[in-house]
C-alpha positions in Angstrom: -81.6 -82.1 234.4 -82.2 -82.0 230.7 -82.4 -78.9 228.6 -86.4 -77.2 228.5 -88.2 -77.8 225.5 -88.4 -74.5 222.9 -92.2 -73.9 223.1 -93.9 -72.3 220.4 -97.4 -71.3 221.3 -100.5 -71.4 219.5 -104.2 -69.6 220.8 -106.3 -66.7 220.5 -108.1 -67.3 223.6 -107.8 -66.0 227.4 -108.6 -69.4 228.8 -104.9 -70.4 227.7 -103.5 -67.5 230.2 -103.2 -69.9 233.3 -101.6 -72.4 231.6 -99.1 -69.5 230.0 -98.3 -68.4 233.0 -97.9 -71.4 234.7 -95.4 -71.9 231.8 -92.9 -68.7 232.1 -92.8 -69.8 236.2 -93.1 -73.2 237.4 -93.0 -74.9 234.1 -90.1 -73.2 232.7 -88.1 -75.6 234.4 -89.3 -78.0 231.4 -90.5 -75.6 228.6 -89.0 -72.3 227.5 -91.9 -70.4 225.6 -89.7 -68.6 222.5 -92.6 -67.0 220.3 -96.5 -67.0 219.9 -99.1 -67.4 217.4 -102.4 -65.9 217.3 -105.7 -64.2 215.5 -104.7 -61.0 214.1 -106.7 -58.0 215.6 -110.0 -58.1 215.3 -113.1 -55.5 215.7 -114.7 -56.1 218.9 -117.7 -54.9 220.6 -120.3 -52.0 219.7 -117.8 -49.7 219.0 -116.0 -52.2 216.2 -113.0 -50.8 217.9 -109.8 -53.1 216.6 -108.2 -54.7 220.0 -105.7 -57.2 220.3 -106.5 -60.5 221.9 -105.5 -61.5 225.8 -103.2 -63.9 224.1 -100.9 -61.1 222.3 -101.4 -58.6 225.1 -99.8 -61.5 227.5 -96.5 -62.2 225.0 -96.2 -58.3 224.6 -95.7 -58.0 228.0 -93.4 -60.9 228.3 -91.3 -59.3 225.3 -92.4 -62.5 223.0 -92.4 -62.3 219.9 -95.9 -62.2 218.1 -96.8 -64.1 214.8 -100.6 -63.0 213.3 -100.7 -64.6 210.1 -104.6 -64.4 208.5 -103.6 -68.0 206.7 -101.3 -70.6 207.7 -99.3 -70.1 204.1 -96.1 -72.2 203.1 -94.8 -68.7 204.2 -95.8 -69.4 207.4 -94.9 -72.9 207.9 -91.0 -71.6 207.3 -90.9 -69.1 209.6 -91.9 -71.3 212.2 -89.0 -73.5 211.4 -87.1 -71.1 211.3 -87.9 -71.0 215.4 -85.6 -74.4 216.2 -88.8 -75.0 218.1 -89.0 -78.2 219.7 -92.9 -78.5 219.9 -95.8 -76.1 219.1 -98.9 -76.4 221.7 -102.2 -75.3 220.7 -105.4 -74.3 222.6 -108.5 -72.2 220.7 -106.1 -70.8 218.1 -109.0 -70.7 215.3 -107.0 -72.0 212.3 -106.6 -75.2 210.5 -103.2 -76.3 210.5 -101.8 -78.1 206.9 -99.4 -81.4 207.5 -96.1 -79.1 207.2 -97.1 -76.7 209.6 -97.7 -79.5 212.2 -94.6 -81.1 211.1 -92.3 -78.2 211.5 -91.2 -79.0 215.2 -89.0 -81.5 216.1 -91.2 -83.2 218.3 -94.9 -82.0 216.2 -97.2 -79.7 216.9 -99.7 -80.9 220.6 -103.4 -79.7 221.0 -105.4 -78.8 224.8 -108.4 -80.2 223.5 -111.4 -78.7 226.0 -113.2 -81.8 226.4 -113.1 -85.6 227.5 -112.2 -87.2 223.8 -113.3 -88.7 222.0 -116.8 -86.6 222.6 -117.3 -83.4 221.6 -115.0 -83.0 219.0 -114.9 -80.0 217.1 -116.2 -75.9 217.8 -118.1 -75.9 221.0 -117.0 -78.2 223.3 -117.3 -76.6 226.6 -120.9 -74.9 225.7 -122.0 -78.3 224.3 -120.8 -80.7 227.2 -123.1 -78.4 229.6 -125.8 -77.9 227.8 -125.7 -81.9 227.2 -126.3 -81.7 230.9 -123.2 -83.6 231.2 -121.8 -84.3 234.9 -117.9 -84.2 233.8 -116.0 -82.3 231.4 -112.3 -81.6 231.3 -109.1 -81.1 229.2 -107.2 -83.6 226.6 -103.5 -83.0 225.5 -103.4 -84.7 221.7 -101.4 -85.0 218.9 -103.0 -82.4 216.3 -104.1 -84.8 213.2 -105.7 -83.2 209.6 -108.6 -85.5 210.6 -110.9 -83.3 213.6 -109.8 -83.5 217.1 -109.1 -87.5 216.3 -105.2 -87.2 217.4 -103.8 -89.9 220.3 -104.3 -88.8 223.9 -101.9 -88.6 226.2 -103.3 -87.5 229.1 -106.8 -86.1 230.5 -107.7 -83.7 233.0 -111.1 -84.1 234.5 -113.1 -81.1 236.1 -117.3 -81.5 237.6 -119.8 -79.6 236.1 -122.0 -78.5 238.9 -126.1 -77.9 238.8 -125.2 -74.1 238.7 -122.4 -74.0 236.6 -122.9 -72.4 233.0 -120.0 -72.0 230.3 -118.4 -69.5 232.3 -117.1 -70.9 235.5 -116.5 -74.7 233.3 -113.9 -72.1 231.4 -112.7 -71.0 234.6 -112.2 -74.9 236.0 -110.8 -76.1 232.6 -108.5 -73.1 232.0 -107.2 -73.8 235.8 -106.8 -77.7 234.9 -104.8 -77.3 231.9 -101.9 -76.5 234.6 -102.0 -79.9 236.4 -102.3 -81.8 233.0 -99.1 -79.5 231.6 -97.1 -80.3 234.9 -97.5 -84.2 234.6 -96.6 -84.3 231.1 -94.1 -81.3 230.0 -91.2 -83.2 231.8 -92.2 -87.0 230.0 -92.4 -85.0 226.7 -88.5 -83.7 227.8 -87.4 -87.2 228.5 -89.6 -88.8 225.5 -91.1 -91.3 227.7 -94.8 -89.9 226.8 -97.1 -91.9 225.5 -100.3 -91.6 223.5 -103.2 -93.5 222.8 -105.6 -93.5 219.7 -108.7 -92.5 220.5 -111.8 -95.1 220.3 -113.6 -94.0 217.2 -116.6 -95.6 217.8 -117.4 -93.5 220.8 -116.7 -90.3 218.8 -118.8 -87.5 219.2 -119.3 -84.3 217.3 -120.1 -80.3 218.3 -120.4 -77.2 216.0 -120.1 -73.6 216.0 -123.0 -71.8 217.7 -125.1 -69.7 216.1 -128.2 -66.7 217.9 -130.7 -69.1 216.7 -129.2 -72.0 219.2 -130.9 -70.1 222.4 -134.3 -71.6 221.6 -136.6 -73.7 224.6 -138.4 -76.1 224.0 -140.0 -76.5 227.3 -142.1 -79.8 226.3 -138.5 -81.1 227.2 -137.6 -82.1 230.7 -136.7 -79.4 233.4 -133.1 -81.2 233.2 -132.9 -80.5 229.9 -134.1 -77.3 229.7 -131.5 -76.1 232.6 -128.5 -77.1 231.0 -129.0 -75.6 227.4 -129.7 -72.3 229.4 -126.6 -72.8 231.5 -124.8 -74.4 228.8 -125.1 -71.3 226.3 -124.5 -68.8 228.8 -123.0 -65.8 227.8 -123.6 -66.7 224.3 -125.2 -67.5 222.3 -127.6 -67.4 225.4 -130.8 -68.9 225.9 -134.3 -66.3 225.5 -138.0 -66.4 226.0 -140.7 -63.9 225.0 -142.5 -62.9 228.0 -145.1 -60.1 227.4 -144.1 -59.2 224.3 -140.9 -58.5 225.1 -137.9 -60.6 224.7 -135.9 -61.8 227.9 -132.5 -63.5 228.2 -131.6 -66.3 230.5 -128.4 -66.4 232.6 -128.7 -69.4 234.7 -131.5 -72.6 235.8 -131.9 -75.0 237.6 -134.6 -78.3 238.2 -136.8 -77.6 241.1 -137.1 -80.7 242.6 -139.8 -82.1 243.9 -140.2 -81.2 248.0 -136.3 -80.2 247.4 -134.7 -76.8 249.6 -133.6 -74.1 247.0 -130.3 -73.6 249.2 -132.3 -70.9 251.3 -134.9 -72.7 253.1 -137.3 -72.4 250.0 -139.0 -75.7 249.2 -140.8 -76.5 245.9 -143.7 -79.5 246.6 -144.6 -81.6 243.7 -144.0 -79.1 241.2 -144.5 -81.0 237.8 -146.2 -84.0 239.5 -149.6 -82.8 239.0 -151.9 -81.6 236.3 -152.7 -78.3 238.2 -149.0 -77.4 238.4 -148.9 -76.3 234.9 -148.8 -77.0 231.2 -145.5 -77.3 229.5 -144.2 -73.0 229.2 -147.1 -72.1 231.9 -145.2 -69.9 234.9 -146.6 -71.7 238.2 -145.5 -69.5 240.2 -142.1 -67.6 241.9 -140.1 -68.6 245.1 -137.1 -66.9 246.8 -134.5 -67.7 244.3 -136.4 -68.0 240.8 -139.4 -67.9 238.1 -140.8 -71.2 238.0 -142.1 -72.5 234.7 -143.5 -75.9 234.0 -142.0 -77.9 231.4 -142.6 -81.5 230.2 -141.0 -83.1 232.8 -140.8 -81.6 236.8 -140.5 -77.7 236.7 -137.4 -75.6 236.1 -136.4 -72.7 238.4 -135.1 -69.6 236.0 -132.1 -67.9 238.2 -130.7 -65.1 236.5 -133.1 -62.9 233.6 -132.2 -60.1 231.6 -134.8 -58.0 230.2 -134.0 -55.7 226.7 -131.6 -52.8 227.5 -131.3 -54.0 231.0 -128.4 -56.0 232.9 -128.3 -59.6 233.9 -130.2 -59.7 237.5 -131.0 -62.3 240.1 -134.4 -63.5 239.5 -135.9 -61.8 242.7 -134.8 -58.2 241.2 -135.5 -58.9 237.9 -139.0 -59.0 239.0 -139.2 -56.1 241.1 -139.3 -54.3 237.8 -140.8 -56.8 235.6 -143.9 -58.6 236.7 -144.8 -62.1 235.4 -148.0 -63.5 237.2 -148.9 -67.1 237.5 -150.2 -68.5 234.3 -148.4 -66.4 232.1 -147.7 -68.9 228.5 -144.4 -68.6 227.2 -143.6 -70.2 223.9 -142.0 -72.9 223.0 -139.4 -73.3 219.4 -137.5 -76.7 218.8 -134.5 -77.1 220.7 -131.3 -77.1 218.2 -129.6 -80.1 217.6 -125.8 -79.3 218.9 -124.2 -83.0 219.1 -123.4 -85.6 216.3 -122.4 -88.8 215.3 -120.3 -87.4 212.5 -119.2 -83.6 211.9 -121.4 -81.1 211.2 -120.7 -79.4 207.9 -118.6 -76.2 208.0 -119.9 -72.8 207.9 -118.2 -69.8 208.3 
């Protein structure tokens, strides 16, 4: 059996904890994990209390040593090399990485790209392949190139992205997947039978980073549209409407189909398929499961609503305390433009 690989690890994000894991048991048999990279400590929450990341709290407890450099510096390229590392694999670290620094390994520096490339490249993969209403998402293993996410593949990992899934459980399934994807290509990387294939630029597709102002509705779109940006930016930036004057946040939608069971014996008939069921934003009405609002195309069943100071509630609870009658108007703003033909220019 040949020697494991000296893995250096690169990420700043919790969704990488499976695959880290999966890497000190199982996997070790192909990898050994000698240091990690990640964000320094950062203020988070109300408080601005500084906390380290999941990613550092996981290599403390594994005694691994820790590497937070603010800048990838020439400083920092030599101290990786002075690891002996054999590969560096990134996932959500949050820093661009110079030529040298990918270099510095003997066999380069690999990426855990959260999407199916050559679409969505860039910030916001996962958040932008639901709210695309895309059926299929899943993980890429690259080589990291200056040039965004454009590396050669080596290997995919697909996951399904259900009616009811938002950004949370797709981080849950891709986080899980990156484990499969590892364990079929850790042991060609060892024997240097791996190959990779450049990507086909012409079907390249571009995300950004997300900003507040991305939660808009514009509900002269159709309900399927409208249902995956609300799913898609859930927990953030989330999706909100102004009902009564007061500002409401959505956790989760669906399309209420026409004559179609809501999973509880609840039906919907013709919703959206008549002129009396409502104007584009008009609330036509509740049923067991959700707030039904009319958009330009079929209706679209609001699941989970979170009212200002409040928590994130079913829809039948939410209003218990918070009453929205029939015919209630709620306002439509221009839904953001989150996918590209080329990348999106860079803003901190």
């Amino acid at each position: 059996m040949m020697k494991p690989l000296r893995l250096v690890f690169m990420g700043s994000d919790g969704i990488a904890l499976p695959l880290l894991e999966w890497l000190v048991g199982e996997g070790s048999a192909w990898a050994t994990v000698i240091a990690v990279y990640t964000q320094p400590d950062r203020a988070v929450g109300r408080g601005q209390k500084v906390q380290a990341n999941a990613i550092k709290m996981w290599a403390l407890s594994r005694g691994l040593p820790v590497f937070q450099p603010e800048k990838v510096t020439e400083e920092t390229r030599v101290e990786l090399a002075g690891l002996n590392a054999d590969v560096s694999l990134v996932m959500a670290y949050g820093h661009i990485l110079k030529d040298a620094f990918i270099a510095a390994p003997r066999l380069g520096t690999l990426n855990l790209h959260a999407s199916i490339l050559p679409k969505y490249r860039g910030a916001s993969p996962i958040q932008t392949a639901v709210a695309n209403g895309e059926k299929e998402t899943g993980v890429s293993l690259m080589r990291i190139l200056r040039k965004l996410d454009a590396g050669p593949v080596a290997d995919v990992e697909r996951v399904a992205i259900e009616p009811r899934d938002t950004t949370l459980e797709i981080e849950g399934k891709l986080a899980g997947a990156c484990v499969p994807l590892l364990k079929r290509t850790l042991p060609k990387l060892a024997e240097g039978t791996l190959v990779f294939v450049e990507q086909d630029e012409a079907r390249a597709t571009f995300c950004r980073k997300l900003a507040k102002e991305d939660g808009a509705l514009d509900f002269n779109q159709p309900a399927a549209v409208i249902a995956a940006r609300v799913n898609g930016l859930f927990p953030w930036p989330a999706c909100s409407v102004e009902i009564g004057g007061q500002v409401v946040k959505l956790g989760l939608a669906e399309v209420a189909a026409e004559g179609a069971g809501s999973g509880d014996g609840s039906s919907v008939s013709d919703i959206g398929s008549r002129p009396e069921a409502g104007a584009p934003g008009e609330v036509i009405g509740a049923d067991a499961e959700g707030l039904l609002v009319a958009t330009g195309g079929g209706a679209v069943r609001l699941l989970r609503l979170q009212r200002p100071g409040g928590k994130m509630l079913v829809a039948a609870e939410f209003l218990r305390g918070f009453t929205v009658a029939a015919g209630t108007r709620i306002e439509s703003r221009a839904l953001p433009v989150l996918v590209g033909s080329q990348p999106f220019p860079y803003k901190k």
